[in-house]
Each structure stands twice: as structure tokens, then as C-alpha cells.
N, C-alpha and C positions, 0 to 999 in steps of 0.2 A: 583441251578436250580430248577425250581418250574416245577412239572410230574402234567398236567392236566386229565383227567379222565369222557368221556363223556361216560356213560353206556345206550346205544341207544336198542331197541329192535328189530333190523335187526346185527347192529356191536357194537363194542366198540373200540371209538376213541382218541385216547392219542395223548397227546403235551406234550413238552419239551418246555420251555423258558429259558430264561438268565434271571440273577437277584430274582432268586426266594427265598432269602430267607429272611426270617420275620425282617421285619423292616429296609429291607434293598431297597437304592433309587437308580432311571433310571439314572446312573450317567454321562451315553452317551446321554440320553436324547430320546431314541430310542423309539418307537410305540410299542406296543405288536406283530401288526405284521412283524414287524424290528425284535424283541425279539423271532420269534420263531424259536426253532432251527431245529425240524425235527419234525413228523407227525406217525403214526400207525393206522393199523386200524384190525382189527379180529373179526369173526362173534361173536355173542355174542349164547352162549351156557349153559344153565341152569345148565347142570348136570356136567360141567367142577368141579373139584377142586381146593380151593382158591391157593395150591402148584401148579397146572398144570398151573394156571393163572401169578401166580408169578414168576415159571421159564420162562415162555414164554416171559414174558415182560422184563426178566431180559437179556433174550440171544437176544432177537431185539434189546434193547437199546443198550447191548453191540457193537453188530452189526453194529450198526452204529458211534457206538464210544463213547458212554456218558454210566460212568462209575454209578454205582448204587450209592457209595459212593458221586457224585455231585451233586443228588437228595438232597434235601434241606428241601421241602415245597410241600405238595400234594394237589390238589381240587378237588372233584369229584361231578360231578352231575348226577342224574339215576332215569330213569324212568320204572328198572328192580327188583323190592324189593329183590326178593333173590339173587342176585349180588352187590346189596349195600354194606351189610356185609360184603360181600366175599373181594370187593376190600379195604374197609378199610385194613382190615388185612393183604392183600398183601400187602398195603403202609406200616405198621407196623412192619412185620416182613421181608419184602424185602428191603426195603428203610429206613427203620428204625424211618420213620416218620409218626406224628397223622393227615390223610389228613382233610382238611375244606369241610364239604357237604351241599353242596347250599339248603338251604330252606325256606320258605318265616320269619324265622324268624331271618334269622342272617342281615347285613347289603348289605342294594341291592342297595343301593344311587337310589332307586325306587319306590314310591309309588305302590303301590297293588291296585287299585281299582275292580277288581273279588271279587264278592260274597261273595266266600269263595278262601280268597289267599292261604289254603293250601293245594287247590284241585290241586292249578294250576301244570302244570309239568315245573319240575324245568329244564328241556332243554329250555320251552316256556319263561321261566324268564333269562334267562342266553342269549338267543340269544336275546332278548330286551333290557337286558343291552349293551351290545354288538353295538347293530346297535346304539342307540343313543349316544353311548361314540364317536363311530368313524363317524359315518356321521350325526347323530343331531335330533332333536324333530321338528316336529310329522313323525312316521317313522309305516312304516309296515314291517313286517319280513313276507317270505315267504318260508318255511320249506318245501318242498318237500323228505320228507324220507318214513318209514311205513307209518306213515299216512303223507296225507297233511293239515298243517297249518300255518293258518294267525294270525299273531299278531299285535295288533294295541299298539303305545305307542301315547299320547297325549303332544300338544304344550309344556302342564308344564311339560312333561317327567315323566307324569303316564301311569303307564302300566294298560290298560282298557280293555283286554281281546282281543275275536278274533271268528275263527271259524274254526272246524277240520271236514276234512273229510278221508273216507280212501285212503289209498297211490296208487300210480298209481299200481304198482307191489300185492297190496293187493288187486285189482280192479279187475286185469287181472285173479291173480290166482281163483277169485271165478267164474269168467266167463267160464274160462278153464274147472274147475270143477264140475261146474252146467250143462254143457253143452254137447252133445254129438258128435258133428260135429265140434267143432270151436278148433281152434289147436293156441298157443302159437305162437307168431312173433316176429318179430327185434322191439324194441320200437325207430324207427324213423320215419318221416312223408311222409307221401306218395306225390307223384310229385302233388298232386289234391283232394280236404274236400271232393268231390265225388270216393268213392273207386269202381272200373272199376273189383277186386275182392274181394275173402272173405279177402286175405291177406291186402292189402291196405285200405278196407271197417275198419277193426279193426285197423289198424296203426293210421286212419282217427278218427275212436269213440277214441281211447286209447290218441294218443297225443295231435289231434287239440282238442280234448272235454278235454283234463286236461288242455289246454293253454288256452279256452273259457273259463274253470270255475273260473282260476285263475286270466282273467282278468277280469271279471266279477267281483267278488267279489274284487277284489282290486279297483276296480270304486265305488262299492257300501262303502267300508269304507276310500274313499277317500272322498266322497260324507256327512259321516259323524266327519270327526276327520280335514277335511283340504285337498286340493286339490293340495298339496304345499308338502304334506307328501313322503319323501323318500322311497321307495321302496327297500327293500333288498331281493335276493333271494337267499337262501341257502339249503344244503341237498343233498344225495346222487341223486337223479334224478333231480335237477331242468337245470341241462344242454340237459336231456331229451326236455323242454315245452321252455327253455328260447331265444330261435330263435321263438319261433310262439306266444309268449305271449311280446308284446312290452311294458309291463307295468315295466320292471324291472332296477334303475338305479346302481343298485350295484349287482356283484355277490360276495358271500364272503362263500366260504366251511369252513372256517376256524374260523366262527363266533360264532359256538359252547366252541372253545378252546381260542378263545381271551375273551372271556365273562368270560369262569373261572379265566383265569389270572386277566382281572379286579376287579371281584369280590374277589378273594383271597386278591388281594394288599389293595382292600377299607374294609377289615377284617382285618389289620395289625395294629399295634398302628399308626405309624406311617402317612400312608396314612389315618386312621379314621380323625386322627388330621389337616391333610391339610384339608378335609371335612367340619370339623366344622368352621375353620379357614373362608372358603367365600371361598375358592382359589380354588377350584377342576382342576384337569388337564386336558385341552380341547384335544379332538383328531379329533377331526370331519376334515372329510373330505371336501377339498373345490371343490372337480372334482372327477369328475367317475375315 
């Protein structure tokens, strides 16, 4: 089984798959999202120990019944520098295995065209891989977690950057805190864009203004990349905006962890060589 490793700045999210180990093929012929077997997710905490992190993950997976010894192959991508380390060596010494870390220099079956590609956050490359494997080129990914962002990937399934802002819950807390009168709410939409109080007034600015910003801007790089381009919305709140933003034709939470499985398998001898071959394996979706 291949343990994926998405080290987020709010959580840290792990997948299990079938068939994970190195050079080894989908011999059922199954999707990654067929292939996966169970999910986790745990806040992400700086001053944890790489052991507290280790047994944690080892007493979940048990938990659910996937033995550490089935662990096979690891992937991790992280946008937390001092938990990078940390989880290698849990894969090391818990699992017993060397995990693969997503970085614009190993194989992305993705051109780079950012600036500088090794600014880019390797969550941002991994959910582009991702959206085009399984639904196609030209595609936007829409990340709704800490922060929110947009990724644009182009017809030739170049990844061409995007635009980040800060996350709805990073939004609210500094409102909270700047503020002396305004008090924290349910983040759902109020019956009416005109808020009749201060509670609905900020449900009104918090959700329909993340669902306006989001379709906005998803018009404006549709407007440049193709009008034709796929929409994907993924992230812990985007079920927050995704009823008041109609712009979204895919919802996929799990596009973080199908991206590492991809990317692991097109890092394997095996799968590099179907690559080069012309053959690459289509997954794209043909309906919502």
C-alpha cells in the first residue's frame, strides 16, 4: 500500500491506497480514486514530536485495520518546512520506508511555467496534477483551505500559475480580532446578500463575498486560459462557498491525495517508462 502525506498548514492529511508498491501495476485497472482505501486527517502542530506523530498515525491506521507492515511506498508533499523532516522519519522509522517529496524537480508529467517553479507550493502542483489526470486540460483548481487558491493549468497541460488570497477562516479571524463589537458566526448564508443583522450582515460579507470572489476570478482566468476550462473545487471549506459560487464542475476533497498517488507512480521505473513510451494512462473524467 502506498501512505500519502499531505502536510497542510491548518491539518495534516493522509491516504492509504492499494497497489503501492514500487513498480508495481493497477492490475484491476482501478482509478486512484477506486484505489483509495481510507483517509485521516489531524491538526497540524509544530512542537509535536516526529515519535508522537508516528505513534499517532500508527494507532489510526491500525484502527482501521491497515497494518504498518502493508505500508510499502510513502509520498509526502508540505507546505510546513519543520514537519517535512519530521514526517520523512516517521515514514523511516514507522513504516520502514524512504517516502518520495513532491518538488518541482522530480517528475510532474507537468511543465512548470511560474517564474520561479520552486517557489511554487508543492500542494499547488500536486492538486494540478491531479485535476488534469482525472478531468483534463485546461482546468482550474480551486483550493479553498488556510488560504484560498486558484490554479490555472493550460490546454498543453502546463501548469501557468494562479492567485492566492487569504482563507475564509484566516479572514474572519482577523476581523474578530481587529475588531471590538463583531463576534464570530456559523459560516453559512444568510436567507438574503442584504444582512437585516450584524449576524447575517457578516454571514452575507464572509460567504456570498468568498463565493463573489471566487466566481470572479474563476471568469477572469477563464477569460484568459479558455472558457472551456474545467473547474475543480477542493479544500476544507469549499462546501462552505460551493452552493453560492456556480462556477464549480467538480468537487474532489481528495485531490490533494490522488495527486500524490499519481505523482509517486509516474516516479516509479515502471510507470516513467509507460511515459516515455507515448502511452500515458487517461483518467479524465467524462461527467460530473
Amino acid at each position: 500500500m502506498l501512505l500519502t502525506i499531505d502536510i497542510g498548514n491548518t491539518a495534516v492529511t493522509i491516504g492509504v491506497f492499494r497497489d503501492g508498491t514500487i513498480g508495481e501495476t493497477d492490475t484491476d485497472g482501478a482509478s486512484p480514486v477506486e484505489r483509495l482505501v481510507t483517509t485521516l486527517r489531524f491538526a497540524t502542530d509544530s512542537r509535536r514530536l516526529a515519535d508522537e506523530y508516528g505513534i499517532m498515525l500508527k494507532n489510526l491506521l491500525e484502527f482501521r485495520g491497515i497494518a504498518t507492515t502493508n505500508i510499502a511506498a510513502a509520498c509526502i508533499c508540505s507546505v510546513v518546512p519543520p514537519l517535512t523532516g519530521m514526517f520523512e522519519d516517521v515514514c523511516l522509522r514507522f513504516f520502514g520506508v524512504e517516502p518520495l517529496l513532491v518538488t518541482s524537480q522530480i517528475d510532474l508529467g507537468m511543465p512548470i511555467k511560474y517564474d520561479t517553479p520552486r517557489d511554487v507550493g508543492a500542494d499547488r502542483i500536486v492538486d494540478a496534477v491531479a485535476a488534469v489526470k482525472l478531468y483534463g486540460p485546461p482546468a482550474i483548481v480551486v483550493d479553498l483551505g488556510t488560504a484560498t487558491v486558484l490554479d490555472a493549468v493550460s490546454r498543453d497541460g502546463e501548469y501557468l500559475g494562479g492567485a492566492i488570497t487569504p482563507g475564509i477562516n484566516v479572514s474572519v479571524d482577523a476581523l474578530y480580532h481587529n475588531t471590538s463589537l463583531l463576534r464570530r458566526v456559523e459560516l453559512v448564508a444568510p436567507p438574503t446578500a442584504v444582512g437585516r443583522n450584524t449576524t447575517t450582515a457578516l454571514q452575507s460579507g464572509i460567504v456570498l463575498g468568498y463565493a463573489g470572489l471566487v466566481s470572479t476570478m474563476v471568469e477572469r482566468f477563464k477569460a484568459e486560459i479558455g472558457e472551456d476550462a474545467r473547474v475543480v473545487g477542493t479544500g476544507g471549506l469549499v462546501t462552505v462557498i460551493a452552493d453560492h459560487a456556480p462556477v464549480f464542475d467538480y468537487i474532489n476533497q481528495e485531490l490533494t491525495l490522488v495527486g500524490l498517488d499519481l505523482i509517486y507512480r509516474m516516479n516509479t521505473v515502471q510507470h516513467r517508462h509507460s511515459r516515455e513510451s507515448g502511452n500515458p494512462e487517461c483518467l479524465c473524467a467524462k461527467d460530473k
